[in-house]
Backbone of each chain as nested JSON, in Angstrom:
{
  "chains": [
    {"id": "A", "residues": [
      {"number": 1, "name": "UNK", "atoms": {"N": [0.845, -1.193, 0.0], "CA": [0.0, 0.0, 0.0], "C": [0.883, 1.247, 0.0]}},
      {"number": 2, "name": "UNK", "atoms": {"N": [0.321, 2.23, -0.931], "CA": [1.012, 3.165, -0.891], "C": [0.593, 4.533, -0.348]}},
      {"number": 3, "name": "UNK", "atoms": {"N": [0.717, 5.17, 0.703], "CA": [0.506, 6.66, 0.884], "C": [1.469, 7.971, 0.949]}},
      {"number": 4, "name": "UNK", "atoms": {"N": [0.201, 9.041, 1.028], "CA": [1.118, 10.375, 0.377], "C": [0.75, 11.41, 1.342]}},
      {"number": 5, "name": "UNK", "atoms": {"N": [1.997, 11.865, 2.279], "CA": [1.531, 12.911, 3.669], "C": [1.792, 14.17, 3.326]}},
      {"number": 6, "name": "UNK", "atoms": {"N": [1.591, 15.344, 2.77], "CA": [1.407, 16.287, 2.571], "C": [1.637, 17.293, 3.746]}},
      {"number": 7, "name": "UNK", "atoms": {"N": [2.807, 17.959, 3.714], "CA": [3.289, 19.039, 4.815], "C": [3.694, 19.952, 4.218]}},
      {"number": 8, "name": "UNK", "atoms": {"N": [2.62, 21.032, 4.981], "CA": [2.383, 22.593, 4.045], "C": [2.593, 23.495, 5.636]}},
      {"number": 9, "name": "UNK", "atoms": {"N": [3.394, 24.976, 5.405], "CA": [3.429, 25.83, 6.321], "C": [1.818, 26.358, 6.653]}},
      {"number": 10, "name": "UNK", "atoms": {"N": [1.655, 26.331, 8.469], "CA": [0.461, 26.666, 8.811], "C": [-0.049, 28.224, 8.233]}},
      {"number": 11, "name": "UNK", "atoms": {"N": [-1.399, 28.486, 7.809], "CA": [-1.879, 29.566, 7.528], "C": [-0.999, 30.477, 8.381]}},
      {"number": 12, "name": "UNK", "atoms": {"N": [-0.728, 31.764, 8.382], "CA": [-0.091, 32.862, 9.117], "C": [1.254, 32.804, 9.376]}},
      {"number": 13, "name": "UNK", "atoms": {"N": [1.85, 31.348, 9.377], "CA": [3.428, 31.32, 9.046], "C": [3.657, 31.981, 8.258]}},
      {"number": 14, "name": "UNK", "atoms": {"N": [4.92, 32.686, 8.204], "CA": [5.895, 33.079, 6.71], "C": [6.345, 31.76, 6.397]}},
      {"number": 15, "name": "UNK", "atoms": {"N": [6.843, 32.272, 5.218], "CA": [7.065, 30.924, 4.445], "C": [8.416, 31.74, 3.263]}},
      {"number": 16, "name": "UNK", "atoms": {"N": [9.374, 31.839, 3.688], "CA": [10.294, 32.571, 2.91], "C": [10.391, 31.633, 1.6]}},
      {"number": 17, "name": "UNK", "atoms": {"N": [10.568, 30.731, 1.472], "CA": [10.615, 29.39, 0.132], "C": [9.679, 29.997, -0.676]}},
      {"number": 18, "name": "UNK", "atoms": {"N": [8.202, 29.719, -0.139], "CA": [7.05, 30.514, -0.615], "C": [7.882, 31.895, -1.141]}},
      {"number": 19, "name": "UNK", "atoms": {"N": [7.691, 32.746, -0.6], "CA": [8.189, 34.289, -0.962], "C": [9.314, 34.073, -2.332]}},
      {"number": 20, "name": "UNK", "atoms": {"N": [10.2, 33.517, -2.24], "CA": [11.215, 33.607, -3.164], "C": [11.122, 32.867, -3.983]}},
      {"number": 21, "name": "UNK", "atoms": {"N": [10.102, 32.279, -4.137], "CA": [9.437, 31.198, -5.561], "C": [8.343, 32.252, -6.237]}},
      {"number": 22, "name": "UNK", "atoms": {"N": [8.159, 32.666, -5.104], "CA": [6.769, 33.882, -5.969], "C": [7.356, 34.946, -6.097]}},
      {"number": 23, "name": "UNK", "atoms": {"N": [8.806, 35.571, -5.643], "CA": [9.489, 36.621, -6.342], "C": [10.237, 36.298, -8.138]}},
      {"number": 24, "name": "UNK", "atoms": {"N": [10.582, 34.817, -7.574], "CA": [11.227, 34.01, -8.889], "C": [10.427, 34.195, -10.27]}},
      {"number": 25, "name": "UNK", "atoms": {"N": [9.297, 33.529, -10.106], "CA": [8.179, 33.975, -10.852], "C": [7.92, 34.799, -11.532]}},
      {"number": 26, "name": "UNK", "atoms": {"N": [7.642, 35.99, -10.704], "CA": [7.245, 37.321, -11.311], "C": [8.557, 37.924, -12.098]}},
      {"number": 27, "name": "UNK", "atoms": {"N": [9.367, 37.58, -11.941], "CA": [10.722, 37.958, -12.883], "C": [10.77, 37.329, -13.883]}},
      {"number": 28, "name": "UNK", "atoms": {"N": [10.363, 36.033, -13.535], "CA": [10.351, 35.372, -15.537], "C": [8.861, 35.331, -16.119]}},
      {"number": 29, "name": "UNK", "atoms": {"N": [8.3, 36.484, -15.467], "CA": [6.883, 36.853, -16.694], "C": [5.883, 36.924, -16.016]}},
      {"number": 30, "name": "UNK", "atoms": {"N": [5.499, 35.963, -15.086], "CA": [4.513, 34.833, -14.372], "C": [4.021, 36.194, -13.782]}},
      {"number": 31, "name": "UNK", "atoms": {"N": [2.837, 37.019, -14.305], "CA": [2.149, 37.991, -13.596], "C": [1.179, 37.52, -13.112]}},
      {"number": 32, "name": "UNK", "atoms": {"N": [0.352, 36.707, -13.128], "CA": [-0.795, 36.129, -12.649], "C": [-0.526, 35.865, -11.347]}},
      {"number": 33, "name": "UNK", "atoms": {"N": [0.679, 35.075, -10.899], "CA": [1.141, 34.163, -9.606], "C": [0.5, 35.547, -8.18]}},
      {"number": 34, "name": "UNK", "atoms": {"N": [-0.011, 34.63, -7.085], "CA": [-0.354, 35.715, -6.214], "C": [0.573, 34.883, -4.968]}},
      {"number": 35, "name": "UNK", "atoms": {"N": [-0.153, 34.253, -3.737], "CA": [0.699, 33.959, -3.095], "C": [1.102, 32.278, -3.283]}},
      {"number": 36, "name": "UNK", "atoms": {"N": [2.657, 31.855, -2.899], "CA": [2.823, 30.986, -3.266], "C": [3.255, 30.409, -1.693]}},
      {"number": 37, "name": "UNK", "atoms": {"N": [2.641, 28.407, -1.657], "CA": [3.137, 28.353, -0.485], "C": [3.95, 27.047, -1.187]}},
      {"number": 38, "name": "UNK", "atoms": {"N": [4.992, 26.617, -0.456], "CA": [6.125, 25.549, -0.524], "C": [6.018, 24.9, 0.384]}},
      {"number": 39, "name": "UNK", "atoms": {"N": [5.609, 23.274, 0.29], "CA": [5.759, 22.711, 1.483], "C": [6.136, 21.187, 1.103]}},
      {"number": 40, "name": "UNK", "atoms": {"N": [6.197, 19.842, 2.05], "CA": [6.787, 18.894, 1.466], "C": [5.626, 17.664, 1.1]}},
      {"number": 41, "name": "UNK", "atoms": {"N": [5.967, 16.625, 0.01], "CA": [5.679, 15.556, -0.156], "C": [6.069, 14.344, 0.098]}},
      {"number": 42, "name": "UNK", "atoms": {"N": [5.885, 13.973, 0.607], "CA": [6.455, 12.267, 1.268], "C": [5.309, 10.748, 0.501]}},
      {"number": 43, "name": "UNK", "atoms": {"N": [6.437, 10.492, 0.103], "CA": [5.505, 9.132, -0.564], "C": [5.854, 7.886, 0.125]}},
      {"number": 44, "name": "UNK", "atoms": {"N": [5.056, 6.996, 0.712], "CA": [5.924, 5.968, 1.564], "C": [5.112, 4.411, 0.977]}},
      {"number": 45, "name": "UNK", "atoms": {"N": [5.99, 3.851, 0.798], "CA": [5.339, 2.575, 0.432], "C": [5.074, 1.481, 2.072]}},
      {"number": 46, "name": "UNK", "atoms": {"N": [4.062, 1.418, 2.257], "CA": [3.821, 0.444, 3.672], "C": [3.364, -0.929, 3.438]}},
      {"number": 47, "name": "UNK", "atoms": {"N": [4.216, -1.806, 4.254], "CA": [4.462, -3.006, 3.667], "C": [3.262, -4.184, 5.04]}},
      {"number": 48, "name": "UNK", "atoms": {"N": [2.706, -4.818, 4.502], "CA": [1.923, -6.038, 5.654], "C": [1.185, -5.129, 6.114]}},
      {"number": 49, "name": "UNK", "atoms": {"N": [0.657, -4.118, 5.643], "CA": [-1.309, -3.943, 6.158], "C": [-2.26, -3.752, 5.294]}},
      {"number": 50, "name": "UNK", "atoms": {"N": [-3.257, -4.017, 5.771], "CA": [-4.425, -4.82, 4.813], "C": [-5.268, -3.717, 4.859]}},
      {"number": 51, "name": "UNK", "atoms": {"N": [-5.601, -2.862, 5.78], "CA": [-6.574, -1.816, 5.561], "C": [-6.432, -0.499, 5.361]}},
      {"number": 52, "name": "UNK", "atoms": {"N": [-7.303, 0.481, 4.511], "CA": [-7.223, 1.415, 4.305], "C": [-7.134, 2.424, 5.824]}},
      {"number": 53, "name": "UNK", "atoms": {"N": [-7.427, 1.987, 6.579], "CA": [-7.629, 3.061, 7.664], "C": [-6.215, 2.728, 8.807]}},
      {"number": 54, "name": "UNK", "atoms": {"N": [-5.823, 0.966, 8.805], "CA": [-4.951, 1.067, 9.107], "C": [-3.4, 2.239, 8.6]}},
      {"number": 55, "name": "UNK", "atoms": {"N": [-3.585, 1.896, 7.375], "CA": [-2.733, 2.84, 6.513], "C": [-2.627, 4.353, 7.182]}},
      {"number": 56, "name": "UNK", "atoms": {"N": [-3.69, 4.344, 7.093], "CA": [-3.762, 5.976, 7.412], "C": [-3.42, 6.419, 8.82]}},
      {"number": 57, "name": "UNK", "atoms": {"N": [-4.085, 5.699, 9.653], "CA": [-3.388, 5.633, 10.926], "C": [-1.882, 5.607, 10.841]}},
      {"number": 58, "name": "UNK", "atoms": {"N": [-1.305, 4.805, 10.278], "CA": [0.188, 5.026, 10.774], "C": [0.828, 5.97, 9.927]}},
      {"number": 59, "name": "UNK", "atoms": {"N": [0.085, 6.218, 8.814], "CA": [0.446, 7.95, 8.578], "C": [0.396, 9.043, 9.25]}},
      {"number": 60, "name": "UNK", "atoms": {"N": [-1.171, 8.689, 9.725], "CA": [-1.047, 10.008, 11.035], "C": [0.429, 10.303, 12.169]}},
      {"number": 61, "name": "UNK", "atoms": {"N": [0.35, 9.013, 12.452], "CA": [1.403, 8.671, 13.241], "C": [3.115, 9.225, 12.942]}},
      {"number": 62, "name": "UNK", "atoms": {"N": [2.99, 9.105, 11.863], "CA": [4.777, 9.364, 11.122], "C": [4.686, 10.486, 11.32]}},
      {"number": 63, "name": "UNK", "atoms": {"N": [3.997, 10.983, 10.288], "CA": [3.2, 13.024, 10.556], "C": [3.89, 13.283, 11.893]}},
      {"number": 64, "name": "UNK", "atoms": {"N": [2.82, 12.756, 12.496], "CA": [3.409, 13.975, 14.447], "C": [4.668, 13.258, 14.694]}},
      {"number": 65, "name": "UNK", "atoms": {"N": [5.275, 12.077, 14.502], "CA": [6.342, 12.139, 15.69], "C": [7.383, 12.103, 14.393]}},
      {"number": 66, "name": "UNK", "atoms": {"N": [7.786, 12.647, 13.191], "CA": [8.9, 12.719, 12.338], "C": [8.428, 13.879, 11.77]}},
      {"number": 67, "name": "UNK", "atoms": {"N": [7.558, 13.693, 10.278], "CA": [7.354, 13.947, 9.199], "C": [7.318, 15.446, 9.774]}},
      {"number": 68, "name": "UNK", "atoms": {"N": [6.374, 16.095, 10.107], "CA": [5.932, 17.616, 10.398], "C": [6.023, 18.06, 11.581]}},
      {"number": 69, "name": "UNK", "atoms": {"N": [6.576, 19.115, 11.927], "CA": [6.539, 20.247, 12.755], "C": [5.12, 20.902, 12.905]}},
      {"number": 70, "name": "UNK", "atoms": {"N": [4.222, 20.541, 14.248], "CA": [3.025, 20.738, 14.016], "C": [2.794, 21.952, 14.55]}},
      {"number": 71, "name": "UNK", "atoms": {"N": [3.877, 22.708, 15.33], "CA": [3.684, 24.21, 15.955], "C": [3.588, 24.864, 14.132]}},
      {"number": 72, "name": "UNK", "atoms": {"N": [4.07, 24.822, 13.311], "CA": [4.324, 25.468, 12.417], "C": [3.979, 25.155, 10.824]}},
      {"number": 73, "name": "UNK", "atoms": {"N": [3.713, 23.711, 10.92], "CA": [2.929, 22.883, 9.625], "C": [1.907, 22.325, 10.092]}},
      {"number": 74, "name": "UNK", "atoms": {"N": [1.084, 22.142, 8.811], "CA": [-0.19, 21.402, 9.04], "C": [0.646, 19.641, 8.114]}},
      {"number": 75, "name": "UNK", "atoms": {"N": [-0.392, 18.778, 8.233], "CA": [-0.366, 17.973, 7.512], "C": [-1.655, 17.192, 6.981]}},
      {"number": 76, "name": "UNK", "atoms": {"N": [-1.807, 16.378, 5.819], "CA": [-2.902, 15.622, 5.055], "C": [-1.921, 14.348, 5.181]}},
      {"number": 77, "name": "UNK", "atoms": {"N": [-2.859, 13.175, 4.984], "CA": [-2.668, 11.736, 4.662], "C": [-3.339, 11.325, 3.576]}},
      {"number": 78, "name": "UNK", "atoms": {"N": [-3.065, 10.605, 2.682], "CA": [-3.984, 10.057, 1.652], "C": [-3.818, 8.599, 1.124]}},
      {"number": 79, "name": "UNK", "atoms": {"N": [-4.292, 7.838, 0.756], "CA": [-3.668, 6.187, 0.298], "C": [-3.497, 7.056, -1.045]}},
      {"number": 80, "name": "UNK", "atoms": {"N": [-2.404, 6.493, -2.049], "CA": [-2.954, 6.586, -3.273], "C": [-3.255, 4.931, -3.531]}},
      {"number": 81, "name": "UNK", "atoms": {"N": [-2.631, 3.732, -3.454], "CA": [-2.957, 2.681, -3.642], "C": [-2.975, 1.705, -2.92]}}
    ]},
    {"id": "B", "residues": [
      {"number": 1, "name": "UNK", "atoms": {"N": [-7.798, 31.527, -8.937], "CA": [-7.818, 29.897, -9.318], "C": [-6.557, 29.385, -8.157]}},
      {"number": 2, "name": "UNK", "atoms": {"N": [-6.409, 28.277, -7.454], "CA": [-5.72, 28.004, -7.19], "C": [-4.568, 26.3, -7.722]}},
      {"number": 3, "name": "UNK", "atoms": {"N": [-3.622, 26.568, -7.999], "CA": [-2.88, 25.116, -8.354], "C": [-2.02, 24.819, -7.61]}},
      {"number": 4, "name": "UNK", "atoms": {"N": [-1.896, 23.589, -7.275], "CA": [-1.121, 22.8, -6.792], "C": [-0.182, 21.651, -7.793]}},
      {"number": 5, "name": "UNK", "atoms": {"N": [1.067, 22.181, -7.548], "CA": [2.279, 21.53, -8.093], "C": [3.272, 20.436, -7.469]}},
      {"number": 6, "name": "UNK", "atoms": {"N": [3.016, 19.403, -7.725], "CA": [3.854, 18.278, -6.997], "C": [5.406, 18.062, -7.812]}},
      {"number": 7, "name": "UNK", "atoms": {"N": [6.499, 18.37, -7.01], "CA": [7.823, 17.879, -7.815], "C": [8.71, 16.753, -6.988]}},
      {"number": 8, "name": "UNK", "atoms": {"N": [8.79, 15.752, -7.673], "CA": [9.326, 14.511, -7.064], "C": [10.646, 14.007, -8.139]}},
      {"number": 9, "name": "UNK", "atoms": {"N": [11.162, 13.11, -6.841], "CA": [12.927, 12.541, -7.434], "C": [12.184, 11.637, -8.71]}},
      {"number": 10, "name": "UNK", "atoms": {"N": [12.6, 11.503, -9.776], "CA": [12.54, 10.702, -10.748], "C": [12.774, 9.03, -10.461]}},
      {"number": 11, "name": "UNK", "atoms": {"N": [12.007, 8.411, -11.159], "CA": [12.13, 7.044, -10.667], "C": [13.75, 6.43, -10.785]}},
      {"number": 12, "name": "UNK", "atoms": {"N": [14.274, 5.647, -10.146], "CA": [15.44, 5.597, -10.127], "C": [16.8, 6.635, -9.725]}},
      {"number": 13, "name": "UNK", "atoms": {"N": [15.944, 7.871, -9.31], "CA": [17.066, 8.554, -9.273], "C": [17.516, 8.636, -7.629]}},
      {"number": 14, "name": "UNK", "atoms": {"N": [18.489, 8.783, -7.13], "CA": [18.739, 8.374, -5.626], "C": [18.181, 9.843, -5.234]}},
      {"number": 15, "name": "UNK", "atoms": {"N": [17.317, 9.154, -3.66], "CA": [16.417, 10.666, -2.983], "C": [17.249, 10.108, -1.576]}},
      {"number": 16, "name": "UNK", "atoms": {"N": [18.791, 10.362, -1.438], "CA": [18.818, 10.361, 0.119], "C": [18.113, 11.377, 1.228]}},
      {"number": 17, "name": "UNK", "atoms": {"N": [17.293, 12.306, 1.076], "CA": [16.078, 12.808, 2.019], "C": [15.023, 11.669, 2.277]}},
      {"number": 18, "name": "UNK", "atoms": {"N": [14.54, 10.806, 1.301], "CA": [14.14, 9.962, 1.666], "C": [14.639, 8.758, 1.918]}},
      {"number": 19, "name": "UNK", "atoms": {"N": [15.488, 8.385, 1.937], "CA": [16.383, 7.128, 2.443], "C": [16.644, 7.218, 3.717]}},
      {"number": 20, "name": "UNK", "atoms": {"N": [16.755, 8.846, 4.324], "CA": [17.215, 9.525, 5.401], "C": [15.561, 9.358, 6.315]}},
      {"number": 21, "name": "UNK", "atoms": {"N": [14.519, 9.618, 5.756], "CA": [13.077, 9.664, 6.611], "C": [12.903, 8.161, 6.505]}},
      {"number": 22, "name": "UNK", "atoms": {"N": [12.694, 7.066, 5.997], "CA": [13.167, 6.115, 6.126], "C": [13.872, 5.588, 7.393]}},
      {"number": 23, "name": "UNK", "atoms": {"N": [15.031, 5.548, 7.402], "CA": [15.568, 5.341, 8.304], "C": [15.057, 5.923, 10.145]}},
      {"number": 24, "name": "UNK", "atoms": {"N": [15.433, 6.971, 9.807], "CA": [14.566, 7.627, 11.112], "C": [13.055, 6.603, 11.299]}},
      {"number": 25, "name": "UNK", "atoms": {"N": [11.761, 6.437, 10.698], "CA": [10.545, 6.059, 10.732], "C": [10.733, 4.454, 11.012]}},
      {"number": 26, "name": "UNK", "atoms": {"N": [12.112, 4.059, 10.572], "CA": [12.432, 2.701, 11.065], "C": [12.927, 2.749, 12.402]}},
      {"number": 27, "name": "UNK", "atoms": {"N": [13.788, 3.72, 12.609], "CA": [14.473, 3.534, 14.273], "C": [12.982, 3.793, 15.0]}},
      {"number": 28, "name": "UNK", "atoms": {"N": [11.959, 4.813, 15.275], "CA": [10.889, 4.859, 15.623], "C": [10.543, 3.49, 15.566]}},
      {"number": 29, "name": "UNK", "atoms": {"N": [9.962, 2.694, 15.065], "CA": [9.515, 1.511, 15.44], "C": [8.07, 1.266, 14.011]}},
      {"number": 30, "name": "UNK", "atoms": {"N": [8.694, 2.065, 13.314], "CA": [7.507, 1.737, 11.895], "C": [8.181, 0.59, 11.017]}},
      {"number": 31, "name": "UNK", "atoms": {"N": [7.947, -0.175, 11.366], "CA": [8.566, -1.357, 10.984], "C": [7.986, -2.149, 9.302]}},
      {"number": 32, "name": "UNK", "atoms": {"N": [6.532, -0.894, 9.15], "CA": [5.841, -1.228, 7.891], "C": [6.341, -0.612, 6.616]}},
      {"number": 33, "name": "UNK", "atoms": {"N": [7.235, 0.6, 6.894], "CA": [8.062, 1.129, 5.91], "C": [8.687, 0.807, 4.98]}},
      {"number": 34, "name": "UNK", "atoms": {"N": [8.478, 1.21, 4.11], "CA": [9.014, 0.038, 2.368], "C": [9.862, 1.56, 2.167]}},
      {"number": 35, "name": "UNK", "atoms": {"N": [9.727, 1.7, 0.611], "CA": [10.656, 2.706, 0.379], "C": [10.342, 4.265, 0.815]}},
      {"number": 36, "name": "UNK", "atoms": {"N": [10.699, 5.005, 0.693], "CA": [10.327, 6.779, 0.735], "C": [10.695, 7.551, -0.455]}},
      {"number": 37, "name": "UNK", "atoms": {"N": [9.813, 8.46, -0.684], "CA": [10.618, 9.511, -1.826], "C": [9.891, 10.796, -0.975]}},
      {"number": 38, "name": "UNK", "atoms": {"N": [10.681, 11.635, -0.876], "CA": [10.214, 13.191, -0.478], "C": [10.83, 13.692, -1.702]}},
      {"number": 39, "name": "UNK", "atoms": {"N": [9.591, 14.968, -1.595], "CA": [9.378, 15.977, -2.963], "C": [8.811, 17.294, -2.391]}},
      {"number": 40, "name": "UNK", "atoms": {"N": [8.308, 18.313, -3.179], "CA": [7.753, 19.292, -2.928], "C": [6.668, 19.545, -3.531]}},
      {"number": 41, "name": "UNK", "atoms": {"N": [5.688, 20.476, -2.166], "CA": [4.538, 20.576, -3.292], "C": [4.284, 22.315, -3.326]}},
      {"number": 42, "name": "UNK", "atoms": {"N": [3.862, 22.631, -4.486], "CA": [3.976, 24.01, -4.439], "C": [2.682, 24.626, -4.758]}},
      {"number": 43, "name": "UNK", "atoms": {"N": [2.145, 25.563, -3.795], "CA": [0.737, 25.569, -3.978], "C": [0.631, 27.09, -4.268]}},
      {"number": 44, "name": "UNK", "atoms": {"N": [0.208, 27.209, -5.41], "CA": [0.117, 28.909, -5.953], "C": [-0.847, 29.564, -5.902]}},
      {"number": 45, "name": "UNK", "atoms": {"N": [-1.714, 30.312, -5.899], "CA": [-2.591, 31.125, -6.666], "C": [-2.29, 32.367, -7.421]}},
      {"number": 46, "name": "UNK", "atoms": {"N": [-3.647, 31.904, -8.21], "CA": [-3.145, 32.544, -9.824], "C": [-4.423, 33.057, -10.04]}},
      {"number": 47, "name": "UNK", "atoms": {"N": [-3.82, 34.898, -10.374], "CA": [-5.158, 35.75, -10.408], "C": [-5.578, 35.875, -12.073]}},
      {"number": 48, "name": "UNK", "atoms": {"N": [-6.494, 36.661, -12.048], "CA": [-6.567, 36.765, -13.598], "C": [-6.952, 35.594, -14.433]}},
      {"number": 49, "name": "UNK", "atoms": {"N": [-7.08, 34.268, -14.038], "CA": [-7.181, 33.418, -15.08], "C": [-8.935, 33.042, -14.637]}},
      {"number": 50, "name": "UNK", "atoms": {"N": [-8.929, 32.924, -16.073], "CA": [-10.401, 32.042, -16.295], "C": [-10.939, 30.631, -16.653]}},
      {"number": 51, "name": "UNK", "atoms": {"N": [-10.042, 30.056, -17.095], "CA": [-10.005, 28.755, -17.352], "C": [-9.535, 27.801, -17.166]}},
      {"number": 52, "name": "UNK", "atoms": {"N": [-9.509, 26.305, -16.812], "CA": [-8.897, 25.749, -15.615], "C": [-7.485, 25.394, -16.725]}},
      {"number": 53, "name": "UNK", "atoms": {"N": [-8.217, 25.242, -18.304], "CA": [-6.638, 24.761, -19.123], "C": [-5.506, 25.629, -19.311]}},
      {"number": 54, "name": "UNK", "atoms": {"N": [-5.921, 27.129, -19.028], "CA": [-4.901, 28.067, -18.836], "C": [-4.234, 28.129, -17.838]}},
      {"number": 55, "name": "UNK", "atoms": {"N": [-5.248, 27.607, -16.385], "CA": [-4.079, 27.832, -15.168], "C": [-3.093, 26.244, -15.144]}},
      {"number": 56, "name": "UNK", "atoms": {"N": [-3.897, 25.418, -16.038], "CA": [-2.663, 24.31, -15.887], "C": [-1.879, 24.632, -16.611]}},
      {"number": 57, "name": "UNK", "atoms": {"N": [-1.682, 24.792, -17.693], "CA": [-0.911, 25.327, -18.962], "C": [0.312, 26.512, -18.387]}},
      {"number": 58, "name": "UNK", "atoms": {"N": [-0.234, 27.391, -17.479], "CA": [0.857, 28.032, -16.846], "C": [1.077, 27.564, -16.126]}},
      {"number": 59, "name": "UNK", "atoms": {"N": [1.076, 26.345, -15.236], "CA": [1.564, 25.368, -14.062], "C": [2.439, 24.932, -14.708]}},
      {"number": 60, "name": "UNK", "atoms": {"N": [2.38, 24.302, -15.639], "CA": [3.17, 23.304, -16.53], "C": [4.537, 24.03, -16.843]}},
      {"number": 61, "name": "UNK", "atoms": {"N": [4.324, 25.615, -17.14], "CA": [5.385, 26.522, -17.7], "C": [6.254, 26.663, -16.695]}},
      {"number": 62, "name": "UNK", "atoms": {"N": [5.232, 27.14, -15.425], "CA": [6.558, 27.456, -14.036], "C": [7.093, 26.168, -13.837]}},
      {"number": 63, "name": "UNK", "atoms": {"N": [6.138, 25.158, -13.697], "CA": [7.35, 24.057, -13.122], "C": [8.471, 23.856, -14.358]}},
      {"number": 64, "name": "UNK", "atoms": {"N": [8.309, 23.704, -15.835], "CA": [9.366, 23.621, -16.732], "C": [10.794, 24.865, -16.348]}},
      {"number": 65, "name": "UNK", "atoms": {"N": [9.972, 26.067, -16.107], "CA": [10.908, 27.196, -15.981], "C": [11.785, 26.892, -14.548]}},
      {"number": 66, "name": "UNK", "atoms": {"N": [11.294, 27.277, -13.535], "CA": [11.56, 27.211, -12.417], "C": [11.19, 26.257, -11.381]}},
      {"number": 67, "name": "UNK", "atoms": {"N": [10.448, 25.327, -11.504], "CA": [9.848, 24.544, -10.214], "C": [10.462, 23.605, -9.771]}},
      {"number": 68, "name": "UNK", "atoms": {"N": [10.707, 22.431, -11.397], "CA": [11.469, 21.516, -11.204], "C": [12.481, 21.235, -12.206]}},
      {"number": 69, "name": "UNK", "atoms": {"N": [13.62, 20.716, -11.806], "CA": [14.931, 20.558, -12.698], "C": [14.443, 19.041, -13.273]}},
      {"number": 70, "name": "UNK", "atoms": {"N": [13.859, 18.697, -14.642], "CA": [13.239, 17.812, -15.296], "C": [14.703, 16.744, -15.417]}},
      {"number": 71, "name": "UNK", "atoms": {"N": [16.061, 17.024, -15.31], "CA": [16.974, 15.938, -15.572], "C": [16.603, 15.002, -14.102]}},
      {"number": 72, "name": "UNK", "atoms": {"N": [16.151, 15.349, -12.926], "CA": [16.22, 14.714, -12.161], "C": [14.741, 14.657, -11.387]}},
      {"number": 73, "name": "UNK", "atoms": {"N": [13.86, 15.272, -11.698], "CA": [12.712, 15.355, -11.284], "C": [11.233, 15.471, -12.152]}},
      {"number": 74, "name": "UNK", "atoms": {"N": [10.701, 14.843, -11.665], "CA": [8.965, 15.102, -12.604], "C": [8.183, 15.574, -12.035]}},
      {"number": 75, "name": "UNK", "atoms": {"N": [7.23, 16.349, -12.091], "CA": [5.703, 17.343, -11.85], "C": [4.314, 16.828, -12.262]}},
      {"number": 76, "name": "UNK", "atoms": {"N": [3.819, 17.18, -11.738], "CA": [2.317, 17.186, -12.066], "C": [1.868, 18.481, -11.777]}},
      {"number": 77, "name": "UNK", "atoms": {"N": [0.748, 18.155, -12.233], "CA": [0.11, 20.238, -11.983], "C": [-1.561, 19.471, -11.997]}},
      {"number": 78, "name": "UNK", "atoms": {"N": [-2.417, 20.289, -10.718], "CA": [-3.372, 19.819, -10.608], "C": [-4.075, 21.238, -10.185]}},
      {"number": 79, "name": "UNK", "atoms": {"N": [-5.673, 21.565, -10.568], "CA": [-6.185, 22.903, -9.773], "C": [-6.934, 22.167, -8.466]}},
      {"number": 80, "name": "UNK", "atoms": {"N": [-6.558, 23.213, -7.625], "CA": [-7.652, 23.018, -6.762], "C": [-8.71, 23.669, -6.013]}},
      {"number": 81, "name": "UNK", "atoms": {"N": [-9.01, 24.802, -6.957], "CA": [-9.994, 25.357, -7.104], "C": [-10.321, 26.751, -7.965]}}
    ]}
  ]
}
C-alpha cells in the first residue's frame, strides 16, 4: 500500500521558500502568480497492512512524531494505492 | 484559481532525504516502511485566469521554468480550485 503525507506551512506562518518562488516567478513573466506556499511531499510505500484506515493511521502517526513540525505545519494523509 | 504543483525525485534517481526519513521512521519503530521519496509541493494562486486549461498550462510553464529541474525530477500540476 502506498501513501502520500502532505506538509504545508500553517496559515499565518511566513514561508520565505514561498516568498522567493513567488518573487522568482514574477521575474520570468509569471504575472498572474499571487501567493505561493512551498511545502513537502512524502511518498511511503507500507508493507503487511491490509486496511485502508490502518494505513492511514500510521500515517497520522509518522506526521506527528517525524514527518511535520506541528507548531508550524499542518499535515494531510492520503492512500494513493 | 488556485494550483497545486507536486515535484518529485525521478524514478530511479537516488532521494537520500528519503532514504534519510526512512531510516529515522524505522528507528521509531515503523517497521511497515518500504521505500520513501520526499518531494515538494507548491501551492500557488493565480489571479486573472479564467479557465482551468490556462491555469494548468501556466503550471506546466513554471514548473518547466523554475519549479522543477526535469533531468532529475517530474511534476504534475493539478487545480484546486
Amino acid at each position: 500500500m502506498r501513501i502520500r503525507v502532505h506538509v504545508t506551512p500553517r496559515k499565518g506562518v511566513l514561508d520565505p521558500q514561498g516568498q522567493a518562488v513567488a518573487h522568482g516567478l514574477a521575474q520570468l513573466g509569471f504575472d498572474s502568480v499571487g501567493e505561493v506556499r512551498v511545502g513537502k511531499v512524502v511518498d511511503l510505500v507500507l508493507d503487511d497492512l491490509s486496511s485502508v484506515e490502518e494505513a492511514l493511521e500510521q500515517g497520522r502517526a509518522m506526521a506527528q512524531k517525524l514527518l511535520a513540525n506541528e507548531v508550524v505545519e499542518d499535515f494531510t494523509v492520503e492512500v494513493l494505492d
